[in-house]
C-alpha positions, 0 to 999 in steps of 0.5 A: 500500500505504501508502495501504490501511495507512493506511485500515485503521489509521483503521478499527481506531481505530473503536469495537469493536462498530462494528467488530465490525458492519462485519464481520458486514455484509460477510459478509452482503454476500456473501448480499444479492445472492442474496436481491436478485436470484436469487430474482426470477430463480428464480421468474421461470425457473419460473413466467414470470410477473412477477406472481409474483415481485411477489407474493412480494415482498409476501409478503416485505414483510409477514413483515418487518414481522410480524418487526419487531413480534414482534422488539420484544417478545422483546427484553425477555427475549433479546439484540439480538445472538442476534436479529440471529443468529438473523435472519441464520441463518433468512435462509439456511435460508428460501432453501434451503426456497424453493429445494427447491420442487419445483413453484412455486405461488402459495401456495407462494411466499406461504408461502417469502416470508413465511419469508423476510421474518420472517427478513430482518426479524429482520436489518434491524431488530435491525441498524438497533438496532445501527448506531444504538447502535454509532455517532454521527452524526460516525462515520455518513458512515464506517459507512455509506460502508465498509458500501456499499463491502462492499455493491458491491463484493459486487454485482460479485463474487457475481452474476459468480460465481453467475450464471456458475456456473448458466450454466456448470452448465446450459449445458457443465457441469462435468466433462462432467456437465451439471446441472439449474438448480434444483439449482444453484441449491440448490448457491448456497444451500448456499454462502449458508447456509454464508456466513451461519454465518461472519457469525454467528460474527463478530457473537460477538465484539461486546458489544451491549445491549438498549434501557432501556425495553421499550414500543415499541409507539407509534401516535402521534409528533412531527411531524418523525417523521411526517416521517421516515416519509413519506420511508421510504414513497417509500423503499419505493415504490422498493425495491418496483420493485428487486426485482423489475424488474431481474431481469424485464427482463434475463430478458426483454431480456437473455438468461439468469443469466449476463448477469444477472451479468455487468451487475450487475458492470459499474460496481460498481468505481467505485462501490464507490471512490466511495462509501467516499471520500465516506464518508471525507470527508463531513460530516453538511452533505454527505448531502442533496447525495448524497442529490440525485445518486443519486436524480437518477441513478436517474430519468435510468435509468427514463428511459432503459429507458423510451424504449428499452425493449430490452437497451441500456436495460436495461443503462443502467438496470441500471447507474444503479440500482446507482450510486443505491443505495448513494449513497441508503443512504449518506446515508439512513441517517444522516438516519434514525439522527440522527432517531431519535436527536433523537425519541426524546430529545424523546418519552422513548421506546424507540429500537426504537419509531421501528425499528419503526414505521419498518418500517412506514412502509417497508412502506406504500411498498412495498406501493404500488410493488408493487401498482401494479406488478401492477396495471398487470401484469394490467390494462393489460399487462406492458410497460407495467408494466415500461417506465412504471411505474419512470418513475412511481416515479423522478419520484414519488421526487425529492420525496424531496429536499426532505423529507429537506432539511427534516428535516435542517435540524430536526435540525441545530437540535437540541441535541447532548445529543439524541444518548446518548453511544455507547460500548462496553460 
């Protein structure tokens, strides 16, 4: 007890709209893992096709984008925090629209993922603003390992409750009433719009401002930016894998939503602990060292579900992703930050111009994960493209370590007045 005092006392000494954030982001926690997980699971109950759920990532992917560039212009004239707001609200609306579907066509889910995507965009890129003008580069290892903390140990707790939920709702039933799947799961996103609400009303208490200048619109930058986006683009190769293959493969390998639950709570604990006492403790020299290990724990997954290619693989695989994704965002995201930080001093341009083009440059890798998915998919075959595909991606991916080692030695070589002084409004 005297050890949690202690850590929650280091939390509220913190700047107030870095706190203000942390809070807002852990209600969000608790909606992350719907978007991440059931909804694959959903399409792939109602069409069984893996293609599908692949397509309407794209279709997501894309709405991000449109959102980060229609988000750069109506920053000139509304506040960075009702956008985020209004990222964060729409994010809920948009499942329940996609959930009330009653036949699931492909048009239909390229329509509901572009909804989905403008509204998750609306969150990451006004959120990526307010990390970025809410913290410094000796608070980020803190903010991003409290931030994953919330992130994991939500990835133990939601998809425990939700999957036994659908499984208990379609299996005996509550009361003696049994209940159709799809309307449970329109019951979840009830509960998630309504969680979505509580995020909204703790990012009212922050006081955040817009960026100085409006142009962000740039097609051209330095070298270490160029950089900086190639790393983004392996990072997007990736998450256009995770998405959609872990659902796929436990539907198919596994059994139903309530195993789907039941691994992804398996190892988030220790994960959780982990990633908050390294961002307890590490330094700004320590990211690349856990930038390492994650991504290695990652390819060791693909291998593993690659060779098996049965429920033991999955579970393995399973479990490696959820230990590397938050020891990547750990370290990624204050790489990315600092870089901002050090181009947008050295170009003299709006820090909202390097958010969004690093959109873009996630974009790219995420539609090239997903398309050779597809690909691979249709052409070849489904097992294939769920056993080798990821294996590609996760040896693709450790070039990511050298690169984001050089730009972090770039970066370390610039002046600290490349960083604006952060402090509350």
């Amino acid at each position: 007890m005297a050890k949690f005092l202690n850590e929650f006392q280091y939390f509220r000494q913190q700047p107030h709209n870095m706190r203000v954030l942390l809070l807002t982001n852990l209600c969000f926690a608790f909606v992350l893992p719907v978007i991440e997980i059931f909804v694959g699971a959903y399409i792939m109950r109602n069409t069984n096709n893996p293609s599908f759920v692949a397509v309407y990532q794209l279709a997501q992917y894309t709405g991000i984008v449109l959102s980060s560039l229609i988000n750069g212009f109506l920053l000139k004239r509304i506040n960075v925090r009702t956008l985020y707001m209004f990222g964060i609200l729409v994010s809920g609306i948009s499942l329940l629209i996609m959930m009330t579907v009653q036949a699931v066509s492909l048009w239909e889910l390229v329509l509901s993922g572009l909804l989905l995507g403008v509204s998750v965009g609306f969150f990451w890129t006004n959120r990526y603003l307010l990390a970025l003008n809410s913290t410094t580069d000796d608070n980020r290892n803190y903010f991003y390992g409290l931030e994953s903390f919330f992130f994991s140990v939500c990835s133990i707790l939601v998809p425990l409750a939700v999957g036994g939920f659908l499984a208990k709702a379609s299996g005996t039933g509550f009361l003696g009433h049994t209940m159709n799947i799809n309307r449970a799961y329109q019951i979840v996103t009830f509960v998630t719009l309504g969680i979505c609400i509580l995020a909204c009303i703790a990012l009212s208490r922050g006081k955040f401002t817009n960026p100085a200048q409006k142009k962000f619109l740039y097609f051209r930058f330095n070298r270490l930016w160029n950089k900086m986006i190639g790393l983004a683009a392996l990072k997007g190769l990736i998450q256009g894998f995770l998405v959609t293959a872990p659902a796929i493969l436990i539907l198919r390998l596994v059994g139903n939503e309530g195993e789907l639950g039941l691994i992804q709570g398996v190892g988030g604990v220790i994960t959780a602990v982990i990633v908050y006492v390294l961002g307890r403790v590490t330094k700004p020299r320590d990211r690349i060292a856990v930038f390492a290990v994650g991504i290695v724990i990652f390819f060791i997954g693909t291998l593993v579900n690659a060779l098996l290619f049965s429920a033991v693989g999955v579970i393995v695989f399973v479990l490696c992703k959820i230990f590397f994704q938050p020891l990547h965002d750990l370290a990624y995201n204050p790489i990315q930050l600092r870089t901002i930080d050090v181009v947008a001093h050295q170009e003299r341009r709006n820090e909202y111009a390097y958010i969004m083009n690093h959109e873009l440059g996630l974009y790219a890798g995420r539609a090239m994960g997903l398309v050779l998915f597809i690909v691979l998919a249709t052409y070849v075959s489904e097992d294939f493209a769920l056993k080798f595909a990821l294996v590609i991606v996760g040896a693709v991916e450790l070039l990511s370590i050298p690169l984001a080692k050089n730009i972090t030695k770039n970066t370390d070589r610039a002046p600290k007045y490349a960083e604006p002084d952060r402090q509350d409004s």
